[in-house]
C-alpha positions as CSV (number, residue, x, y, z in Angstrom):
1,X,17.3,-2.5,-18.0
2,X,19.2,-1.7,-14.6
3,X,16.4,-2.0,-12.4
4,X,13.2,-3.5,-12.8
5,X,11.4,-0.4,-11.4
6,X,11.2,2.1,-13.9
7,X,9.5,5.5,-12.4
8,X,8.3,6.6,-15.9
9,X,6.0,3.6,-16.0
10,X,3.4,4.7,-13.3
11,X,1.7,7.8,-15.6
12,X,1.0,5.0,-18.1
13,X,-0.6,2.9,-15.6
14,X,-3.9,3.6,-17.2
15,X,-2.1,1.2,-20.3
16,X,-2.7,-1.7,-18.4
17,X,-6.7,-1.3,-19.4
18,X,-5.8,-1.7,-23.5
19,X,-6.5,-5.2,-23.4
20,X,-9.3,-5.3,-20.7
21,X,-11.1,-1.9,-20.9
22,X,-13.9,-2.8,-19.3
23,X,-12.2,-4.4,-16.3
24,X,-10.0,-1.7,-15.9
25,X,-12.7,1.0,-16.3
26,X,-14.2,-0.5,-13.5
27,X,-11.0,-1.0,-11.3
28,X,-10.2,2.5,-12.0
29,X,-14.1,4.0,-11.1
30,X,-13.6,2.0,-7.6
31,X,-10.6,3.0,-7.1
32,X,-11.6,6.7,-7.4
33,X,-14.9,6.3,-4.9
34,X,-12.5,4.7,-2.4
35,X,-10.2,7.7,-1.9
36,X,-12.9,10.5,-2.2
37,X,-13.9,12.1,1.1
38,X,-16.5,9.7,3.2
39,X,-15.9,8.9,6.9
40,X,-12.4,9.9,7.4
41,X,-10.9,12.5,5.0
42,X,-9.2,12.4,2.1
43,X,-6.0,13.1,3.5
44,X,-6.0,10.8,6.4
45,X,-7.1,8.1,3.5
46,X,-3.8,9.1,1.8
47,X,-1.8,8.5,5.1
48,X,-3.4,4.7,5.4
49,X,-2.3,4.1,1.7
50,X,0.9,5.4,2.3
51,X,1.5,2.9,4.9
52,X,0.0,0.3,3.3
53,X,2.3,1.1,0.1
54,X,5.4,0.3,2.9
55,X,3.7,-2.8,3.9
56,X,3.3,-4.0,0.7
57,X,6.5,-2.8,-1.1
58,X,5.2,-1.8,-4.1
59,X,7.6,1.0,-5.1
60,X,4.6,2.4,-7.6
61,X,2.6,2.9,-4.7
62,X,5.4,4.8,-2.7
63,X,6.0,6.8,-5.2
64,X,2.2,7.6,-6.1
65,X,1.4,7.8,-2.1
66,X,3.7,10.5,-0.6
67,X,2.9,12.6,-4.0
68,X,-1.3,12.2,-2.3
69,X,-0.2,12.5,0.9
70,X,1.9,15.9,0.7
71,X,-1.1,17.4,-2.0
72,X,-3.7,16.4,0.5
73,X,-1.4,18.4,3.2
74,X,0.7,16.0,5.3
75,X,3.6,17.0,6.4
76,X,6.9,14.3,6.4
77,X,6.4,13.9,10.0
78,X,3.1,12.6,9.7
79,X,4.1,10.7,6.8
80,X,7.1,8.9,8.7
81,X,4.4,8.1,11.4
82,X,2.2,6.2,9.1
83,X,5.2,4.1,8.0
84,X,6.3,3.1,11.5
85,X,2.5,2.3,11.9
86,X,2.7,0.1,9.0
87,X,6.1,-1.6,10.2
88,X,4.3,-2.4,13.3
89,X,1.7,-4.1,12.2
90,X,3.1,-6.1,9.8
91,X,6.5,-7.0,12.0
92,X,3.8,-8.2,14.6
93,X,2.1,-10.3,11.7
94,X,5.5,-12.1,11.1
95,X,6.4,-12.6,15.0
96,X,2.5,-13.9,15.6
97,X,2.8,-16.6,13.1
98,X,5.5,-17.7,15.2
99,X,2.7,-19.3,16.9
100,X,2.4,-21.7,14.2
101,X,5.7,-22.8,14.3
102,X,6.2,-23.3,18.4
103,X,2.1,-25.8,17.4
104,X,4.1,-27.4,15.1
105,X,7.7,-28.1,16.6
106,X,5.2,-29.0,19.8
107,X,3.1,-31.4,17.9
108,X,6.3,-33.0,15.8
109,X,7.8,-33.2,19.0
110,X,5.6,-35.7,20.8
């Protein structure tokens, strides 16, 4: 194997429920209410997953993401905003806990 991603595993993703079918069943049913139309729209759900796919890294989810996003009608512009929202947020996470290390330098300090 040259890479440990492998595209042609994410339509067997429904394989991961052999051993556990119950669990899964559930997992998948959840997963399906989450994304359906409620207070925001299913496209605008799509474009939060997309960025939330970035955030997370998951390659799957990248992949399986900008598919949703451009069937539910987003265009790459849109898409490319959601990211940068995404890289925001979690660069701001990683510069906040900075915090934690000026505490503790202060408190080894003394």
């Amino acid at each position: 194997m040259t890479d440990y991603y492998d595209s042609n595993d994410l339509p067997r993703f429904g394989e991961i429920g052999e051993e556990a079918p119950e669990l899964a069943k559930k997992f998948f049913d959840y997963y399906k209410a989450v994304f359906e139309e409620g207070e925001l729209t299913e496209r605008e759900k799509a474009l939060i997953a997309l960025g939330v796919a970035h955030a997370v890294q998951c390659p799957y989810c990248i992949d399986a993401t900008t598919q949703g996003c451009l069937e539910k009608g987003s265009n790459l512009a849109e898409m490319t905003e959601a990211v940068h929202v995404a890289s925001a947020i979690r660069g701001g996470a990683t510069l906040v806990h900075g915090l934690q290390m000026k505490n503790i330098a202060k408190k080894i300090s003394i």
